[in-house]
Biotite code that builds the C-alpha atoms (Angstrom):
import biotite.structure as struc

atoms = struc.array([
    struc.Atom([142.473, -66.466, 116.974], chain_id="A", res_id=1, res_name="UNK", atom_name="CA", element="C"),
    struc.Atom([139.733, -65.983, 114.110], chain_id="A", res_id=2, res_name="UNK", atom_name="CA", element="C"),
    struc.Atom([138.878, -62.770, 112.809], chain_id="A", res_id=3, res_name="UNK", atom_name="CA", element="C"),
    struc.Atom([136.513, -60.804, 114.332], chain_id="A", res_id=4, res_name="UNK", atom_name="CA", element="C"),
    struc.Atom([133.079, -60.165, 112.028], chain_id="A", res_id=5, res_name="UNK", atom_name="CA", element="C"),
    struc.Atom([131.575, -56.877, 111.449], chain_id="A", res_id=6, res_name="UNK", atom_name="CA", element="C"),
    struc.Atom([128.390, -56.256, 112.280], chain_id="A", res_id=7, res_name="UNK", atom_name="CA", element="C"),
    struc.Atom([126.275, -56.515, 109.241], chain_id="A", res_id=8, res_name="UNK", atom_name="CA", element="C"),
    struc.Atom([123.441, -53.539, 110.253], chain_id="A", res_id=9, res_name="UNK", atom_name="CA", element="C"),
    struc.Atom([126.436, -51.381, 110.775], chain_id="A", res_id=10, res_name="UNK", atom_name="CA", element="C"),
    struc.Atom([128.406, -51.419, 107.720], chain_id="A", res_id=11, res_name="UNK", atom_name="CA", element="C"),
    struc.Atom([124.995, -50.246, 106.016], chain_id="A", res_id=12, res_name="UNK", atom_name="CA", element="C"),
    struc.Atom([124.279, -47.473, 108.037], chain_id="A", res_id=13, res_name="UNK", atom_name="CA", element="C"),
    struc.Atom([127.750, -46.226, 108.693], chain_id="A", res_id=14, res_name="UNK", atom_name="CA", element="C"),
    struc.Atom([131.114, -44.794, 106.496], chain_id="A", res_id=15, res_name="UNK", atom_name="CA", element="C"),
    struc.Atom([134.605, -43.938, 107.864], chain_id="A", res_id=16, res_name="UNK", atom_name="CA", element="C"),
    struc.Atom([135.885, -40.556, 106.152], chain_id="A", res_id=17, res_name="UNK", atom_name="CA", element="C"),
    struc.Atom([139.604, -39.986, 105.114], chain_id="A", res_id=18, res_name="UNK", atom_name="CA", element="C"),
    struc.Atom([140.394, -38.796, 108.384], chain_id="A", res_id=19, res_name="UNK", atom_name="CA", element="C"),
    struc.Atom([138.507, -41.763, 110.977], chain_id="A", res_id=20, res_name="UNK", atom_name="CA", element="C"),
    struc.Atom([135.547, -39.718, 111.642], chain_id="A", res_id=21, res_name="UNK", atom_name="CA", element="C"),
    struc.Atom([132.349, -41.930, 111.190], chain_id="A", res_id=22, res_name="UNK", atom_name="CA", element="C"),
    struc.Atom([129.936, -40.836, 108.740], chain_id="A", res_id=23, res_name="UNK", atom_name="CA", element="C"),
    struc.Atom([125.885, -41.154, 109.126], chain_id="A", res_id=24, res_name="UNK", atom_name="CA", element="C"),
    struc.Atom([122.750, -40.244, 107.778], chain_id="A", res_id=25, res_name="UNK", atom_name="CA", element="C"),
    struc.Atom([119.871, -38.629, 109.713], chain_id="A", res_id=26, res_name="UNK", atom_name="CA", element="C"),
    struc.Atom([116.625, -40.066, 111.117], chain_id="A", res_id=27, res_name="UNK", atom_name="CA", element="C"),
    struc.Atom([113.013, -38.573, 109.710], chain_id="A", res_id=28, res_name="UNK", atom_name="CA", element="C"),
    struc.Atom([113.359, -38.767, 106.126], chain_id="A", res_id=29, res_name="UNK", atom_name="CA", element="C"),
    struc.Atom([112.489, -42.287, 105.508], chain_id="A", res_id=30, res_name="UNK", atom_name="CA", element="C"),
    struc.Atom([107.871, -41.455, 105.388], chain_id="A", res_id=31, res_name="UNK", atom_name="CA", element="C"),
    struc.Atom([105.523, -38.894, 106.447], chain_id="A", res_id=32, res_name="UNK", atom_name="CA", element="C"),
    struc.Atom([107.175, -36.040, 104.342], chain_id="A", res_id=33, res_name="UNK", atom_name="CA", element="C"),
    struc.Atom([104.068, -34.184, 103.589], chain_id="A", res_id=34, res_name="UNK", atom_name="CA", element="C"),
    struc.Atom([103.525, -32.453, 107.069], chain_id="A", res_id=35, res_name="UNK", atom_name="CA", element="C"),
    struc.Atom([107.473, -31.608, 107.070], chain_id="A", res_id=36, res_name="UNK", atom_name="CA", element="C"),
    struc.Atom([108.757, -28.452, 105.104], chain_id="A", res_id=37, res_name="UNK", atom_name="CA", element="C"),
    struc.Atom([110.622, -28.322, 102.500], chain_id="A", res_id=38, res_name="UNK", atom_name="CA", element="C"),
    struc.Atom([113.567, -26.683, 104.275], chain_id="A", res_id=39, res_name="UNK", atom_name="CA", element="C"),
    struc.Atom([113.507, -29.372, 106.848], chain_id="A", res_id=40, res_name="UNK", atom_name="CA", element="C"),
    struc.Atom([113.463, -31.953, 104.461], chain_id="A", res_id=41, res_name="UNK", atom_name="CA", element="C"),
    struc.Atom([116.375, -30.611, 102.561], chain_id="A", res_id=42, res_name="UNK", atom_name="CA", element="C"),
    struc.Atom([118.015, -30.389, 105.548], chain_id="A", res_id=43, res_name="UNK", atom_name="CA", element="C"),
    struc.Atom([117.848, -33.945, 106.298], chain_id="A", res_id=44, res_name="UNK", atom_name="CA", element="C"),
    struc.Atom([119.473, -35.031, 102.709], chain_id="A", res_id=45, res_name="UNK", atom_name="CA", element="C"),
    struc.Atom([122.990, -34.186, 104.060], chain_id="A", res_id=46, res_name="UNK", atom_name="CA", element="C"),
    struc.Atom([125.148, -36.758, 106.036], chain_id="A", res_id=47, res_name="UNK", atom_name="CA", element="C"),
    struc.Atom([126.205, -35.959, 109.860], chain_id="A", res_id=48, res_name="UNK", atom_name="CA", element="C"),
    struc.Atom([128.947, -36.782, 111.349], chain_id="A", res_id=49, res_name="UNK", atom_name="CA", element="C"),
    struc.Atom([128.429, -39.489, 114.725], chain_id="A", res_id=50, res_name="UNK", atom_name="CA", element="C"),
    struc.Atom([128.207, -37.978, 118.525], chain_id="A", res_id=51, res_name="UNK", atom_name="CA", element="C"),
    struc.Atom([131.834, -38.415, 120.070], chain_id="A", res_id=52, res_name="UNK", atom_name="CA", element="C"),
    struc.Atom([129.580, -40.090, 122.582], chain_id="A", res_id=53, res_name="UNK", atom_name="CA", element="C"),
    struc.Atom([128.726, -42.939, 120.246], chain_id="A", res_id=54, res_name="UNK", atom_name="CA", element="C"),
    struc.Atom([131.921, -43.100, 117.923], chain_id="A", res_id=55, res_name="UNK", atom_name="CA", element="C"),
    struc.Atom([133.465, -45.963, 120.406], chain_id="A", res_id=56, res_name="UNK", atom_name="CA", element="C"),
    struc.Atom([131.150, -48.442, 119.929], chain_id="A", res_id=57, res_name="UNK", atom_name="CA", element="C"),
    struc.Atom([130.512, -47.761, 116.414], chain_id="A", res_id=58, res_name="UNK", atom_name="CA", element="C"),
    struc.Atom([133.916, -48.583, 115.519], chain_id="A", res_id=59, res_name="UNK", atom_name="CA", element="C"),
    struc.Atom([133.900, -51.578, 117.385], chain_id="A", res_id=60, res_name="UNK", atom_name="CA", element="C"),
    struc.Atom([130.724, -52.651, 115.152], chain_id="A", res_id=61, res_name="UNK", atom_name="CA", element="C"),
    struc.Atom([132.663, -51.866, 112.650], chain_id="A", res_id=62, res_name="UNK", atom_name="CA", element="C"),
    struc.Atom([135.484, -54.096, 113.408], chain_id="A", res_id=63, res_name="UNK", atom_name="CA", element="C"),
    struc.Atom([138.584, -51.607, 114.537], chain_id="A", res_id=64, res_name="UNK", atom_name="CA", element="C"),
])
């Protein structure tokens, strides 16, 4: 049986922590920053954590 590939897109945009949780950054930061606020934008700097809804098929992307 060959191995099974991870999915490229998802091994840029995704990092396990120590303890399997699935790290992420957030949407809305990437252009039009001048109508957001500085406290929102500072706000969006910081990882997340993935929805528990989401965290199945993530790791499958990411090959375990």
């Amino acid at each position: 049986m060959p191995k099974m590939k991870t999915n490229s897109s998802a091994k840029k945009r995704f990092k396990r922590t120590g303890t399997g949780k699935i790290k992420r950054k957030k949407a809305f930061r990437s252009h039009i920053l001048t109508k957001k606020s500085p406290k929102t934008k500072r706000q969006l700097r910081k990882d997340t954590l993935v929805d528990d809804a989401d965290k199945k098929q993530i790791k499958r992307l990411l090959g375990g």
